[in-house]
C-alpha positions in Angstrom: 235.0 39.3 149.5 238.6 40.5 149.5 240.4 40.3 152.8 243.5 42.8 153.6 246.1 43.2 156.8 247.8 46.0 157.2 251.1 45.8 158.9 254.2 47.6 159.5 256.2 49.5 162.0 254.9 51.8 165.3 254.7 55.4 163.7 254.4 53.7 159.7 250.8 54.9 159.5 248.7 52.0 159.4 246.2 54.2 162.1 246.2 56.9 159.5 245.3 54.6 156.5 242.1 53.0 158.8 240.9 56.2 159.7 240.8 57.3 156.0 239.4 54.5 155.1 236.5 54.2 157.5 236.0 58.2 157.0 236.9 59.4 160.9 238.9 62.0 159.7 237.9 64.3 156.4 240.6 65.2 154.2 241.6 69.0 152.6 242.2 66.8 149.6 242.9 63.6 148.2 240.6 60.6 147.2 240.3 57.0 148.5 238.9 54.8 146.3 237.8 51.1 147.1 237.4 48.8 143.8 237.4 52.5 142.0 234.5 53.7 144.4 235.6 57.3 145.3 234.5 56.5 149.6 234.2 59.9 149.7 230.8 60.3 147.9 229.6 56.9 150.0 227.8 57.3 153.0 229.5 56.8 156.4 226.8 53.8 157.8 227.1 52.4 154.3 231.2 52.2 154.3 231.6 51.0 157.5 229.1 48.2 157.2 231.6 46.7 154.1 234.3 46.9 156.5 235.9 45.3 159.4 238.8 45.6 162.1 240.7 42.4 163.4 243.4 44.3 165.9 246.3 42.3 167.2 246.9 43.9 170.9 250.4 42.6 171.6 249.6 41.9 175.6 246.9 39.6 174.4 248.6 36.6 175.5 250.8 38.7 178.2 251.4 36.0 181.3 250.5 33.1 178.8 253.5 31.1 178.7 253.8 32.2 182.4 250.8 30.4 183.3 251.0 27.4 180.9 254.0 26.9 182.4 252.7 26.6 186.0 250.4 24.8 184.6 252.3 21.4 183.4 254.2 21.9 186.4 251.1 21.5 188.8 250.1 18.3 186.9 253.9 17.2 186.4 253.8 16.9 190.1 250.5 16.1 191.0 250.7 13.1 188.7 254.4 12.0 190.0 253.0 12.6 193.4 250.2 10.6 193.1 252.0 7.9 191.2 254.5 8.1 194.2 251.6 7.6 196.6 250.2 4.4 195.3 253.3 2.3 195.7 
């Protein structure tokens, strides 16, 4: 098994290539060809099921460092606090 990313720039057509290669969109003409297997002559169900999509959402993590933040600080000052307490 063979694992690809496709990366690039907004607008540099990586949702074009997907959509060609999981057959959502039929071409005028053209071929796509997998290990020299014209995708066009496979059937839909049978592609898709040798091929996967990983996104990477860029607000995934949105607030993360936010909330880690707030975090150590809760515990930062609970701990001094505490510490503070027993003397």
């Amino acid at each position: 098994m063979e694992k690809i990313a496709v990366i690039g720039e907004k607008g540099s057509g990586k949702t074009s290539l997907l959509r060609a290669f999981f057959r959502l969109v039929e071409f005028d003409s053209g071929i796509v060809k997998i290990d020299n297997v014209d995708i066009s002559q496979l059937e839909p169900r049978q592609l898709r099921s040798h091929l996967s999509i990983i996104p990477h959402d860029q607000v995934i993590f949105s607030g993360f460092l936010l909330d880690l933040f707030l975090l150590i600080f809760f515990f930062y000052f609970l701990f001094f606090s505490l510490s503070n307490f027993q003397k």
